[in-house]
N, C-alpha and C positions, 0 to 999 in steps of 0.2 A: 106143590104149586097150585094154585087156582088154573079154574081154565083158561080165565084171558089169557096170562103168565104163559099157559100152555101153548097156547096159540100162537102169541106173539113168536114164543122160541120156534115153532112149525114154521112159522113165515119167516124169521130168520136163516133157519137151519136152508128153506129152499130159494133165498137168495144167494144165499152161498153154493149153491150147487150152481145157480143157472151164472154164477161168474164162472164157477170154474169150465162154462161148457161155450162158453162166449167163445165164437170165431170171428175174428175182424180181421184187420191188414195184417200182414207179416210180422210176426215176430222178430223185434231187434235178435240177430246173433251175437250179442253179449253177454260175459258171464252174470249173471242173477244179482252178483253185488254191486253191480257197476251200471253207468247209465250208460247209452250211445257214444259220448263224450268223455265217458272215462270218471264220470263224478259216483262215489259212494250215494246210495239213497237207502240205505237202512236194510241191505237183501232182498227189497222190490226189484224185479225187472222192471222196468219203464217201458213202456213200451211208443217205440218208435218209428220214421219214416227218415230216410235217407235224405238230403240234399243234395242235388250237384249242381253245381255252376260250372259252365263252360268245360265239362267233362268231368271235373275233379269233386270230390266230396268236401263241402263246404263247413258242415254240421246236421244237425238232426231236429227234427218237430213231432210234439206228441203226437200220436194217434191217440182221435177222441172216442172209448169206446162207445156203442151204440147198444149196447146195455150197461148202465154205469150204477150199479146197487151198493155194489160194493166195494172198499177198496182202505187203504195204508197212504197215510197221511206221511209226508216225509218233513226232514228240518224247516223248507221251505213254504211250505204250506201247499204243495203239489199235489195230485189225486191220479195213484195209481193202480191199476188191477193188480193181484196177486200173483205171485210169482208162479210158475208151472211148477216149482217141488211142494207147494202148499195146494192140500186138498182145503176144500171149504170146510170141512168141521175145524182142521185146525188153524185156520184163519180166522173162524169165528171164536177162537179160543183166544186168538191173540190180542192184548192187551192195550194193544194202540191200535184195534181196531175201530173204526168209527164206522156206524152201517146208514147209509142215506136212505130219506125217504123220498116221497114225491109230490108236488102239490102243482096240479091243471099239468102242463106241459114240463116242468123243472123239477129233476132232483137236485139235492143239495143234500149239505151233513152240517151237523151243529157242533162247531167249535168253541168248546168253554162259554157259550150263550152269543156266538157271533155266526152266521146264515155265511155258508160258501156254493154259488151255483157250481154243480159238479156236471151237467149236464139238460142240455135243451131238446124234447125230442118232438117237437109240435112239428104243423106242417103247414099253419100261415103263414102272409106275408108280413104279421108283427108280432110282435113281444114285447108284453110288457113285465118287466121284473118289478114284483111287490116290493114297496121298503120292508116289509117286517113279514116272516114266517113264526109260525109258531109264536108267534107273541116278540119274537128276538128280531134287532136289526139284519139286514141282508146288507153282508161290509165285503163279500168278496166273488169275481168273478173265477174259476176254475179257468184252469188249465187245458184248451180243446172243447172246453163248453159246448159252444157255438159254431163251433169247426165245422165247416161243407154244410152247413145249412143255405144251402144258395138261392131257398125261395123265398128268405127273408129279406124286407125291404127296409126295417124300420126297426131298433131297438131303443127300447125307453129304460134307461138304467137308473136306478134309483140314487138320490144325492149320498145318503152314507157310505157307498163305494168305495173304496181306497184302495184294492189290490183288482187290475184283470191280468191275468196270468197268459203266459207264453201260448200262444195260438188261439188264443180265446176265440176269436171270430174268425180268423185264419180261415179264407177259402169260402166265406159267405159272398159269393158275388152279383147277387141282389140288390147288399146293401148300400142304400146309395147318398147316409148320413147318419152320423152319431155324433153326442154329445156326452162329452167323457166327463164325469162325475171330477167338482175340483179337488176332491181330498185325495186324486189318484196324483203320486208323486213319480211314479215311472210306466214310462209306455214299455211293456217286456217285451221280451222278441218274437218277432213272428205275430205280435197281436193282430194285428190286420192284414196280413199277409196274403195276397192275388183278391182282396177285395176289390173285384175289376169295376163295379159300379160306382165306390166311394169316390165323389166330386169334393167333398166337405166337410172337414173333420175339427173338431173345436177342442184343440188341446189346451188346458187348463192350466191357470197360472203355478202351481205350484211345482210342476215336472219337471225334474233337472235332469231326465237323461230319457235320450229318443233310444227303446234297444236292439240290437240286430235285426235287421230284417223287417221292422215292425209296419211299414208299410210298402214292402219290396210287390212290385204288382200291379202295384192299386193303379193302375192304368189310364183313369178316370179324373184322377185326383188333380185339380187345376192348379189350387191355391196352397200353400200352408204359411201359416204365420207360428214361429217357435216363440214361445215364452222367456221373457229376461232371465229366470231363472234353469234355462238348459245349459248345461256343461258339455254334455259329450252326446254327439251324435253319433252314432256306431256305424262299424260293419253293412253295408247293405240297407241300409235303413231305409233310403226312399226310391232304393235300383227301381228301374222299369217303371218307374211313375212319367209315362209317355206323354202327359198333359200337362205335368207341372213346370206352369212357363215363368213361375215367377215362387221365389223363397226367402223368406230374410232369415237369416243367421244373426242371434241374437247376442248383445255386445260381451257377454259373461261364459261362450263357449270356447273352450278349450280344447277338444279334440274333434276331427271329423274321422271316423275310419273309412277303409278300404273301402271302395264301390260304393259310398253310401249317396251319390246324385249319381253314378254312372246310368248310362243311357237316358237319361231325363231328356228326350230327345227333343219337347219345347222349350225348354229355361235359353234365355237367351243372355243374360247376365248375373255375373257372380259378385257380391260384395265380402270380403273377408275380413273380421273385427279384428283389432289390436290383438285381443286374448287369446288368440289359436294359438297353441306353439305346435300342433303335430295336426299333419294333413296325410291319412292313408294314401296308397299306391291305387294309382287309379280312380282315386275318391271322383272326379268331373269326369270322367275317360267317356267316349262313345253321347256327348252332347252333343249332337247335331246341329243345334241354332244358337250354340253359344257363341257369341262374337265379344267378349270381352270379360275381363277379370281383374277388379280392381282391390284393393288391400291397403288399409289400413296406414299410413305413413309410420305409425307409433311401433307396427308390428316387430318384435326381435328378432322373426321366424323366418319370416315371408316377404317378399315386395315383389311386385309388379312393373314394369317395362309396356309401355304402349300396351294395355289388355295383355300382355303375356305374365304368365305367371314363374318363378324366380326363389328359389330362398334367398334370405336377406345378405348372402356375402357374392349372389347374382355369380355362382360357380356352378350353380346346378340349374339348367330350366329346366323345373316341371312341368310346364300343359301350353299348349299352342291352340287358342280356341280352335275347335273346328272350321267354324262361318266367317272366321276374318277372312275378310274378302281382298287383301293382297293377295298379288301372283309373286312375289318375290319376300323371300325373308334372309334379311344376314342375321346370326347367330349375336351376339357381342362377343368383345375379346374377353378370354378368361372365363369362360362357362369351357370349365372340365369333363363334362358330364351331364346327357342327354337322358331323360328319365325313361323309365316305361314306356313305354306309348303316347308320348307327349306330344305326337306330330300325326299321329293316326287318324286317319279319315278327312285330314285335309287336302281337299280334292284342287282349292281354288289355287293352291299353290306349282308351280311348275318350275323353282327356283329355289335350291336353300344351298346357301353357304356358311359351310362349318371352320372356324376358325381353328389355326396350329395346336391351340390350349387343350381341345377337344381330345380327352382321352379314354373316354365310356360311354357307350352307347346303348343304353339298354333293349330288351327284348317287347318288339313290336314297335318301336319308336317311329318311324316312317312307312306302317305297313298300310295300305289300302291310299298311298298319296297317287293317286291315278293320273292325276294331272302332272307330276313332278317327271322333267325330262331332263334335268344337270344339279350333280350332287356330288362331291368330291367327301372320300373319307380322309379325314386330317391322318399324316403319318406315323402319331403315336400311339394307334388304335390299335389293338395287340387281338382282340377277337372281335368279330360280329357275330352278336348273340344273334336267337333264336326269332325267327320273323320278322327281324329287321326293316326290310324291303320288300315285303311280302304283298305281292299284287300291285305292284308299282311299275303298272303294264305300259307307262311311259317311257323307262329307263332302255336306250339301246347300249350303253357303256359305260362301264363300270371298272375305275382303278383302285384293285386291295395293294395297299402297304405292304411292304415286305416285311414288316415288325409283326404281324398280323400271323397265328399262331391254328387259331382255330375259325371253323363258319358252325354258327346253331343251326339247328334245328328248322326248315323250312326257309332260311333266312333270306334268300333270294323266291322264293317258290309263287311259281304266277307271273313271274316275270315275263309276259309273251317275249316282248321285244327285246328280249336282253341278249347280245350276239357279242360285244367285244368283252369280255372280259377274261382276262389271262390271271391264272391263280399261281401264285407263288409259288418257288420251292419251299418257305417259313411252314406254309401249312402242313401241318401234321395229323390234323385231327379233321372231317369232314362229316357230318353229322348227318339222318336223315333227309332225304326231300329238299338240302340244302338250293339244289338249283332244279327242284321239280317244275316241269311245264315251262321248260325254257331251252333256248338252243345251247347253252352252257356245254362245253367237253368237258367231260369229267375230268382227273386222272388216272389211270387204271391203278398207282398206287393206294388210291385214295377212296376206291370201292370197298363198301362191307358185303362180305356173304349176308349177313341178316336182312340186308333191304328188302331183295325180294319177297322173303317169307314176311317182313310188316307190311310191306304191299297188300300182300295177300289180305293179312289180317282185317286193313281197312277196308276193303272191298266187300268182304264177308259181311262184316259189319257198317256198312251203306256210308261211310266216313271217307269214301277218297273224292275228293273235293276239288 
């Protein structure tokens, strides 16, 4: 070897040590082959951070490391540290390793002559990404890049861009606008993710799918306009976006998931295109200022009733806006079945009447109606799920059916004023906290030994509510 030769391999050899000496967040407890998620990445660990939503584990976001020299390229084009059974000599042995350099504040690795940011560790309020390193285009943003960078106000990304990867800027809450390169055909998930200062984000014509999460946070965020060419808006996608009072939903999407406007606690109206056929659980839930919900007349899926939302055989209603300012609602005949949370948080109401047809109720459907003081459950109601009526501190009487089998989970819970209500013999089953913080008698058949001791448990852990 000559000495450069020797050298480079020295500086090699102690990039590879100082990955394998890297201490950051918590190590995913996942076997080595697997990701968080359960997905193959070639015997890389990935390494990862937990999500929860409302108690439960949702999914997982990279952990961006904060020395990123080295790492294993998977199918995806993802950049991850080495596994803990590989020491760095034999990582630097391995075959699909690709080793990054650095230029001013950015690493990156050079993929078959195409520039991927693997990592930003500057400590202004801007950045500017070069189009070209090494002579080669810069076509792709990493994966965690940019993650918790929160003193950055301003990213300049250059036009040949076409990939920003899952959490790329995730957690920059500085930043307070970007302009996303048009060859980028997918927002990933988590890409902007608790971006609390972004007001203004200019998605580009070509993106046909908004993904998980990708701007769940962004707090700030007033406006978004979706391009014609979006399909599917996901999962979470613009949850807690507490400013966005206005959205259009473009004519060529097909699915909204789960939670993806919940709590958008400005939007005050919903328009929904012909082409939707599937609207996740909860997708509006927790709107505050929404007063109305209109859809499409052509739609197969879906229709609408005065702002209330409906599938198209008008047997299921899904979402009762929030802000509609009636104090009184009749149900229509023939709605079998009360969604999710479809009634939750409507305070202005103090009146709903449920028709004979009514034979499902789902969990949380009427919880936090504060103002609601008369409410009859129809008599082929067989359980009342879990939170039901939960803090519906108006209700003093309450008649269950005798077809009525089981009570969920909290389903009464909060109820101050709740004093008439006589439970069946049908019931069998009595679940948790079903009439916690209320004058409710119990049945003494109908007490578990365990209550206590989950008592306890929530207490310990500052959760009794």
């Amino acid at each position: 070897m000559t000495e450069q030769e020797l050298k480079i391999r020295d500086k090699r050899l102690d990039t590879g040590r100082q990955a394998i000496q890297f201490h950051g967040r918590e190590q995913s407890k996942h076997s080595p082959n697997t990701s968080p998620l359960g997905h193959s990445n070639g015997g890389v660990a990935q390494r990862s951070e937990r999500v929860l939503y409302k108690g439960r584990v949702v999914g997982s976001i990279p952990t961006a490391p904060t020395i990123c020299q080295i790492g294993l390229a998977n199918r995806s084009g993802d950049f991850h540290l080495p596994s803990q059974r590989e020491t760095g000599l034999a990582a630097l042995q391995n075959e699909q390793l690709n080793l990054s350099s650095k230029v001013k504040d950015l690493s990156y690795v050079n993929k078959n002559g195409e520039i991927s940011i693997t990592r930003y560790s500057g400590h202004g309020d801007t950045a500017n990404i070069p189009a070209k390193i090494d002579g080669c285009n810069v076509t792709s943003i990493g994966s965690g890049a940019f993650r918790g960078c929160g003193g950055l106000t301003s990213v300049t990304i250059p036009s040949a861009v076409n990939h920003i990867g899952e959490a790329a800027f995730g957690e920059c809450a500085g930043l307070t606008q970007i302009i996303i390169p048009e060859g980028v055909t997918c927002i990933e998930k988590w890409a902007f993710y608790k971006c609390t200062s972004l007001a203004t984000v200019t998605i580009p014509s070509r993106v046909i799918r908004i993904g998980e999460a990708a701007f769940r946070g962004c707090s700030a965020l007033s406006h978004v306009t979706l391009p014609e060419g979006v399909t599917c808006i996901e999962e979470w996608a613009f949850d807690e976006c507490h400013m966005l009072a206005s959205v259009t939903i473009p004519s060529g999407v097909v699915s909204i998931g789960e939670y993806a406007f919940s709590d958008c606690r400005s939007l005050t109206h919903l328009e929904i295109p012909q082409s939707v056929t599937s609207i996740g659980g909860e997708a509006f839930s927790q709107c505050r200022c929404l007063t109305h919900i209109s859809v499409d007349s052509s739609n197969s899926n879906y229709c609408d009733l005065d702002g209330v939302l409906f599938d198209k055989t008008k047997m299921t209603l899904i979402l009762y806006p929030m802000s509609k300012t009636e104090v009184s609602y009749s149900i229509p005949n023939g709605v079998t079945r009360i969604e999710v949370k479809a009634f939750s948080g409507c305070r202005a109401l103090n009146r709903i009447s449920l028709p004979d047809s009514v034979i499902s109720i789902g969990n949380g459907a009427f919880e936090d109606c504060c103002g609601l003081t008369e409410l009859e459950i129809p008599k082929d109601v067989t359980k009342i799920e879990g939170s039901s009526f939960k803090n519906c501190c108006g209700l003093t009487c309450m008649t269950i059916p005798d077809r009525v089998t089981s009570i969920g989970q909290s389903a009464f819970e909060g109820c101050a004023g709740l004093t008439g209500v006589t439970i069946p013999d049908t019931v069998t089953n009595l679940e948790f906290r079903a009439f916690h913080g209320t004058n409710v008698p119990v049945p003494e058949r109908l007490m578990n030994p365990n209550w206590q001791m989950l008592e306890g448990l929530m207490r310990a852990y500052g959760r009794d509510q």
